[in-house]
N, C-alpha and C positions, 0 to 999 in steps of 0.2 A: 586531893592536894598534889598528890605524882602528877595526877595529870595536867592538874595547873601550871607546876612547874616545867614539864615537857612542852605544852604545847601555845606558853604564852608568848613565847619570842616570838616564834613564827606567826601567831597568829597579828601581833601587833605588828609587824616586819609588812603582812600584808596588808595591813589596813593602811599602814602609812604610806606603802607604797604605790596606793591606790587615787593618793593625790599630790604624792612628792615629786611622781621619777626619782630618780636615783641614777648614781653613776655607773659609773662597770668593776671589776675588779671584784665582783661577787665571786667567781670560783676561789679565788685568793681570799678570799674571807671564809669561805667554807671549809679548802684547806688547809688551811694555818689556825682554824679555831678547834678543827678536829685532832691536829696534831699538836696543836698545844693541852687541848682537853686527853685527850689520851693518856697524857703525860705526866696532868697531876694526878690524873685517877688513880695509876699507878704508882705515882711516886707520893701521892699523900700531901699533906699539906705543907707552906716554906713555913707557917712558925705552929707552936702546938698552942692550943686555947689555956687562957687563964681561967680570974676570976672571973670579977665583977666589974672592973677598972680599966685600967692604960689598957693592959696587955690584953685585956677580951675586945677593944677596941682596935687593938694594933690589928690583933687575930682576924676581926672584921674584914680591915680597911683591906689586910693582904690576902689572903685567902678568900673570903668569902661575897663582898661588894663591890670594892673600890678597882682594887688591880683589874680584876677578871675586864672589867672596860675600858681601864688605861689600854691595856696590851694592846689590842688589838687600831684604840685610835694613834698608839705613837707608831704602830706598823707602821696605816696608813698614809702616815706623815711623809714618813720616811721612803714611804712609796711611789709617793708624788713629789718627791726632790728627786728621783732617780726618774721618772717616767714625766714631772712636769706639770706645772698646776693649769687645768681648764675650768669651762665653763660646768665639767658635768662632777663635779666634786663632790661627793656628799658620806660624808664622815660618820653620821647617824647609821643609813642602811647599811655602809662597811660594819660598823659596830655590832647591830643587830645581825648581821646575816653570821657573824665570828662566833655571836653568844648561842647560837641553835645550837651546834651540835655541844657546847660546855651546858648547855643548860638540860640536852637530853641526860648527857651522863651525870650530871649532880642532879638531876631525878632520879636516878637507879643507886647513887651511892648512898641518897639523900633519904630513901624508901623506905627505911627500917628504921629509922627515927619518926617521922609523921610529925615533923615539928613547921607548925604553920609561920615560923620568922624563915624558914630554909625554903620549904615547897611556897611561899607565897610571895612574903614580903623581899625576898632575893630578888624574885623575876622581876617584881616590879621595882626595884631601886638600880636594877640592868639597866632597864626600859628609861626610867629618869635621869640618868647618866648618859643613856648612849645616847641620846635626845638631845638632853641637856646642855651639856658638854659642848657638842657640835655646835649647837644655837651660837656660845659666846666666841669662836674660834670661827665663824663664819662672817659674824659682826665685823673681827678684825681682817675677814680676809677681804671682804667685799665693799670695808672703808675704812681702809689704812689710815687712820687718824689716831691724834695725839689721844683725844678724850673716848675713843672707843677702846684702845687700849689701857687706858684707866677704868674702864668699865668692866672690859671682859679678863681681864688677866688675874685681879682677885676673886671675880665669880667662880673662873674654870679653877683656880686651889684652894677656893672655898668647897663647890659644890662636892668632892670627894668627900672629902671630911664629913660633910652634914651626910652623907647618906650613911656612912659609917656607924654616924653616931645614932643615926635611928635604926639600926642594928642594935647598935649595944645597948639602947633604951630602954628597945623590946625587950631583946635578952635580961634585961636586968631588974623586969618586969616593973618599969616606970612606964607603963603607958601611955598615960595624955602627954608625956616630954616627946614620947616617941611620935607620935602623931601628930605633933608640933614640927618635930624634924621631918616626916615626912611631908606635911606639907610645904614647907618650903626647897625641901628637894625638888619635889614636881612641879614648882611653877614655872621654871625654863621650858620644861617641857609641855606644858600647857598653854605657855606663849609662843614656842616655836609651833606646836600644831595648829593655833589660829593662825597665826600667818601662814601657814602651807594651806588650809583650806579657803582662805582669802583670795590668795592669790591664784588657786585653784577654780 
């Protein structure tokens, strides 16, 4: 399961990339994921886990699922307001190349527990997000319309939440709920990689 969690960014990073392309701005994703992962390692988590509830969900969303792929796509944003939007934009690989090295060290912090929602179900709710995510903020970017922005704007503050919540499901060992959540987390992402290999 370490190793699962170690080496499934990268490995889905390459697969994807093997029909996406991608933009540039990869060392800035590698250094700003290693210096931010660094930094919780050290400094430990922003809230302490509860029970079974709100606050083992909050505990989720912030530490453990949701944030870890914000950061790095509001970087990016903010990256390309300063440097300028093109045509080689891709908000997905920035994401995934941020979580490599956060996903190595939350394998080595994560290695003395052996808990398969940490080493498994993390990497893959990364992957659904960073994916994810991008798909609906790409809709908006590549047609500025009234009704894509009615479409994409409650998915992208939806889809946090749902992957959150299929944390806390596991954790709170409601299974089929969880599995419910998971799969509707990953259908952005499963829409977005047919159309990448379509178009490919």
């Amino acid at each position: 399961m370490v190793v699962f969690c170690l080496l499934w960014v990268p490995l889905f990073y390459i697969f994807r990339r093997t029909f996406s392309g991608g933009g540039g701005s990869g060392i800035w994703a590698l250094l700003m994921g290693s210096i931010v992962a660094i930094f919780q390692f050290f400094l430990g988590f922003f809230l302490s886990p509860g029970g079974f509830e709100v606050s083992r969900f909050l505990f989720g969303f912030v530490n453990i699922v949701s944030l870890p792929v914000l950061i790095p796509l509001v970087f990016y944003l903010i990256l390309l307001i300063f440097k300028g939007f093109s045509d080689n934009v891709d908000f997905a690989n920035f994401a995934l190349l941020w979580l490599i090295p956060v996903g190595g060290l939350r394998a080595i912090s994560w290695s003395s527990t052996n808990d398969p929602i940490l080493l498994i179900m993390t990497p893959l709710l990364w992957t659904a997000l960073a994916v994810g995510l991008p798909f609906f903020i790409n809709i908006m970017l590549r047609n500025f319309r009234w009704y894509t922005i009615l479409l994409s704007i409650p998915c992208i503050l939806i889809l946090p939440f749902l992957a959150s919540l299929t944390y806390w499901a596991f954790f709170s060992q409601q299974t089929l709920l969880g599995f419910g959540f998971l799969f509707l987390t990953f259908i952005p992402l499963g829409i977005s990689l047919t159309f990448d290999i379509l178009q490919k």
